[in-house]
C-alpha positions as CSV (number, residue, x, y, z in Angstrom):
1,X,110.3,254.9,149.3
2,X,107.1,252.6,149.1
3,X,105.1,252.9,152.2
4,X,101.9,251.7,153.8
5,X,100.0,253.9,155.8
6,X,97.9,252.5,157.9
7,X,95.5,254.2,160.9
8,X,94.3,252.7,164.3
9,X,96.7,250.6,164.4
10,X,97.6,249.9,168.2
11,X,94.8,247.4,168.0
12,X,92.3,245.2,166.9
13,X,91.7,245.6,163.4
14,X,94.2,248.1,162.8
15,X,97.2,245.9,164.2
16,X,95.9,243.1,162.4
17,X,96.1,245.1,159.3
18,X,99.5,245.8,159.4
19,X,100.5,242.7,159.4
20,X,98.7,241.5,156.9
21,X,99.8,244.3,154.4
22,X,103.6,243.7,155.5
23,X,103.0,240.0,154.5
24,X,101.3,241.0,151.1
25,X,102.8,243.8,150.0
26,X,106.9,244.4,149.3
27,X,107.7,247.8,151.3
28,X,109.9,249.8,152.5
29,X,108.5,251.1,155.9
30,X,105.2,250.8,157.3
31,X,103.8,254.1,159.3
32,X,101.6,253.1,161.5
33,X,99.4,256.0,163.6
34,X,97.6,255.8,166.8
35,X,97.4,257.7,170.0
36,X,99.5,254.4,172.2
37,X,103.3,254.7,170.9
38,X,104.5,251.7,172.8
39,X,102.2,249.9,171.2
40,X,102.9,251.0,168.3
41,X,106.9,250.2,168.8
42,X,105.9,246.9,169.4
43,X,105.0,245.7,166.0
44,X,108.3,246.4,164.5
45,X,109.0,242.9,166.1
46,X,106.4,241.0,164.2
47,X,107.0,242.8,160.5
48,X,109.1,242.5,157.7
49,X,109.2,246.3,156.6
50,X,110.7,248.5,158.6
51,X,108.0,249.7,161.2
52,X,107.3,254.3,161.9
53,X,105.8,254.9,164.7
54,X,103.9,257.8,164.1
55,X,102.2,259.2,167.1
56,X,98.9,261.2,166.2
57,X,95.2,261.7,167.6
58,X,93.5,261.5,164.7
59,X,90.0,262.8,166.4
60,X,92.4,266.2,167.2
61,X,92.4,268.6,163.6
62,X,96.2,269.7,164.5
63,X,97.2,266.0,163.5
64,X,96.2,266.5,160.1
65,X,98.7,269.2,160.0
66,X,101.4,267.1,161.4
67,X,100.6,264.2,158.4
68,X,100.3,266.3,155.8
69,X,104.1,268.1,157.1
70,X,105.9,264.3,157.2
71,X,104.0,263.7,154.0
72,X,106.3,266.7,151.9
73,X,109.2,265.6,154.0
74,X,109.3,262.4,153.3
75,X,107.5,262.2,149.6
76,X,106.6,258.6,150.1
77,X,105.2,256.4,147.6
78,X,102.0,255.5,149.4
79,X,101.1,251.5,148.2
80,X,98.1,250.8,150.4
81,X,96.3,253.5,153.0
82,X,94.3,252.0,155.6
83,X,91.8,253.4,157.7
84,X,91.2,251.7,160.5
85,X,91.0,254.2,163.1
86,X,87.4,254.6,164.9
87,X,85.5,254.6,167.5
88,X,81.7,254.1,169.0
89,X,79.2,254.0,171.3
90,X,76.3,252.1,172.3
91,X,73.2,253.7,174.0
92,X,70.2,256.2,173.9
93,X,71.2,259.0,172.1
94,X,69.7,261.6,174.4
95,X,71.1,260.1,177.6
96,X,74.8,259.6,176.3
97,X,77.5,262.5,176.9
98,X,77.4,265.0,173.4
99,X,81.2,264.9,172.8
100,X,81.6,261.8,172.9
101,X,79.4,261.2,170.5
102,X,81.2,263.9,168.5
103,X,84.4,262.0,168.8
104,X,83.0,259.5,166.8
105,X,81.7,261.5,163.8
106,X,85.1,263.5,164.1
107,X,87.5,260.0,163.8
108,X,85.3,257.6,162.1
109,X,84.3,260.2,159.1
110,X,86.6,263.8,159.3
111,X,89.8,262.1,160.0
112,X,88.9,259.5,157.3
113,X,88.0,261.6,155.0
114,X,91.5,263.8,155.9
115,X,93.6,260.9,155.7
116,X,92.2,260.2,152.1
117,X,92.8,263.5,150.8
118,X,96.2,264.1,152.0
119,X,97.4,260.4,151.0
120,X,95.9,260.5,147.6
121,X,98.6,262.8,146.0
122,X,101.1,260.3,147.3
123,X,99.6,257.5,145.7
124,X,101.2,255.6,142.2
125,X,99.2,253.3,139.7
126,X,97.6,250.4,141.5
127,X,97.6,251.8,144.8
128,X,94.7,250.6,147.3
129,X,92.6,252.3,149.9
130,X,91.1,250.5,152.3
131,X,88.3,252.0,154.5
132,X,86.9,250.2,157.4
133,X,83.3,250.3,157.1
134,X,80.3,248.1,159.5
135,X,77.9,245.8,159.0
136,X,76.2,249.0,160.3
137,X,76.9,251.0,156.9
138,X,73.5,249.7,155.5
139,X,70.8,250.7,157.3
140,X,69.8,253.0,159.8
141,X,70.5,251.1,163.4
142,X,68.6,252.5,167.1
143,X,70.8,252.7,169.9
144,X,73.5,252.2,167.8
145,X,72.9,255.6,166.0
146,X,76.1,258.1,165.5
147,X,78.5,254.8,164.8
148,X,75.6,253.3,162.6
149,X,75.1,256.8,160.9
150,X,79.1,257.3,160.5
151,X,79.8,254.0,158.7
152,X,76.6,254.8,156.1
153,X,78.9,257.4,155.5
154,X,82.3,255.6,155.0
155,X,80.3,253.4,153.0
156,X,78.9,256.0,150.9
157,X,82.5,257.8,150.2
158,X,84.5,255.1,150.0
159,X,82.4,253.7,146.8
160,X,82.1,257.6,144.8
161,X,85.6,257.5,145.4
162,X,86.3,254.6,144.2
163,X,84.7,256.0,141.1
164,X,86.0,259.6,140.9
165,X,90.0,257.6,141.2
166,X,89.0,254.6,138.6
167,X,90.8,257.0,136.2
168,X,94.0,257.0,138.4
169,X,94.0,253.4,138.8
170,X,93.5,253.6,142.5
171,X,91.4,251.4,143.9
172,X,89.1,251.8,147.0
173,X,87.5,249.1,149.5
174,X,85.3,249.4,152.1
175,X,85.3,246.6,154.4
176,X,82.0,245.9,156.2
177,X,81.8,243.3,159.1
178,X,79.6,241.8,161.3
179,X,80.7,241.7,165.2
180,X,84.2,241.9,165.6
181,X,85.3,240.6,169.8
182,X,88.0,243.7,169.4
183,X,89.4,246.3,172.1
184,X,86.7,248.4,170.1
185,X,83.6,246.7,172.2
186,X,85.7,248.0,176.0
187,X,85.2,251.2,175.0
188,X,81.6,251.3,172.8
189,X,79.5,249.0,175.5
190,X,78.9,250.9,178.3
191,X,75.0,249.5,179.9
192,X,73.3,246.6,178.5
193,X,71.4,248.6,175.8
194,X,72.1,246.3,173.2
195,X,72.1,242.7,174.4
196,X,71.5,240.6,171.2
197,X,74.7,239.9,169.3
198,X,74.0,237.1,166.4
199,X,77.1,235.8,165.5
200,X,81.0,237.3,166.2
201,X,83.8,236.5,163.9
202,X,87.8,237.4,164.7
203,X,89.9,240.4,163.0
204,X,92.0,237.9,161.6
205,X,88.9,236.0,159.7
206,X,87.5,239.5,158.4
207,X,90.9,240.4,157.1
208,X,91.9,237.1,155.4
209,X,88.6,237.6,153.3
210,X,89.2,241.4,153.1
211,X,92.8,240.9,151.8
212,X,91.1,238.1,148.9
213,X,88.7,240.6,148.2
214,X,91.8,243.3,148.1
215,X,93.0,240.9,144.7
216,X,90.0,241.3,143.1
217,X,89.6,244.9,143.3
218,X,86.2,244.5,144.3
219,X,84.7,247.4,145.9
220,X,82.9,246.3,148.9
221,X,84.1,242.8,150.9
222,X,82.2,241.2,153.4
223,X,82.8,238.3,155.3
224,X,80.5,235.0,156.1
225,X,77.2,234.0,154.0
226,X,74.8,235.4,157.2
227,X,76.0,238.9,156.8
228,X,75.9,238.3,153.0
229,X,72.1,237.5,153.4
230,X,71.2,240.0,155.9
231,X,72.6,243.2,154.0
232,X,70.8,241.5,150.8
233,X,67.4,241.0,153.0
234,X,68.1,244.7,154.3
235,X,68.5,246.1,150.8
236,X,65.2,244.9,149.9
237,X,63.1,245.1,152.8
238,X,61.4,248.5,154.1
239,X,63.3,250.7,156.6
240,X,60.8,250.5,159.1
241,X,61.0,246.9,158.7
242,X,64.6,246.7,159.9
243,X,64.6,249.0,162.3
244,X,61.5,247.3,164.4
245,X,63.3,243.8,163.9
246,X,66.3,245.1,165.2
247,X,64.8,246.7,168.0
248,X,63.1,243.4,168.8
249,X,66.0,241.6,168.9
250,X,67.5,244.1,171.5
251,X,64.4,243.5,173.8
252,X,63.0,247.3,172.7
């Protein structure tokens, strides 16, 4: 049985996800996982490949467990994993609530990371991961900092592993927008901390260029010639640097 698996997919980037892989790829069944299983019924309506519904809270170590069980089940070919699933907030470190700040460390990174490592022994020749990474992944980013700091990492693994599975002919992408207008920002903006957004592009824009990018095998893809620019102009130019422009732009 060829599968997708694809994470966070109830919404935003997730949903859109899903129907982009169902368009691109010949399967069988996509499973789709979030928390919201009538949402998740209602993209069966929408795709080609038979749709699971797979109802897990991926921020909760027990649904690893249940995963890993339909995994031997089921002993699906996995064609293209996507992690979508994440989550963030905006703020003051000191002066926002500990676990949710947790929660976002434990579903943008640990369940990532999980999800990898279970799928992997599931996965045939020219299989793809797909990670969803930030324009955040690339430097450190004030008031921003636990989301900013979680996507460095996604970032980070999702191009050694790319690496360590060259041999295994799986490739891995991380995908690294700008600002996305997702159900994402209802539940990250909370005050008006951060107040300067440059430029927003749509989940469908990010993914068109993300499932180009996909073809190519390239490692990283990142939509529009700004964010291009600014993560070449942050690679170069001192930490501090960033930080205090950012921080200007945000009125700090």
């Amino acid at each position: 049985m060829k599968i997708a698996v694809i994470t966070g997919a109830s919404s935003g980037m997730g949903k859109e996800f899903v129907f982009a892989i169902d368009k691109e790829f010949e399967l069988d069944e996509i499973w789709v996982i979030a928390r919201r299983e009538d949402k998740l019924k209602e993209l069966s309506e929408k795709c080609r490949a038979k749709v699971r519904p797979v109802t897990l809270d991926l921020s909760d170590r027990e649904s690893f467990a249940a995963y890993k069980g339909l995994l031997e089940k089921e002993n699906p070919e996995i064609h293209v994993l996507v992690n979508a699933a994440g989550c963030g907030l905006f703020g003051t470190f000191t002066e926002m609530d500990m676990d949710r700040q947790l929660d976002i460390i434990d579903l943008n990174d640990r369940a990532l990371t999980a999800m990898c490592h279970m799928s992997i022994p599931y996965m045939p020749e020219g299989s793809h991961i797909i990670n969803l990474a930030s324009n955040s992944s690339w430097q450190p980013v004030p008031y921003i900092n636990v989301y900013g700091a979680s996507k460095a990492y996604v970032m980070s693994f999702s191009r050694a592993l790319g690496v360590e599975l060259k041999a295994q002919k799986i490739h891995v992408m991380a995908v690294a927008p700008g600002w996305i207008k997702t159900e994402f920002f209802d539940h990250a903006v909370h005050d008006d901390t951060i107040k300067y957004y440059d430029r927003y592009y749509t989940a469908e824009q990010v993914i068109e260029r993300a499932m180009k990018d996909l073809k190519k095998n390239k490692a990283v893809s990142i939509l529009g010639f700004p964010v291009r620019m600014q993560v070449r102009a942050v690679k170069l130019l001192p930490v501090s640097l960033v930080m205090k422009t950012w921080c200007r732009q945000q009125g700090k």
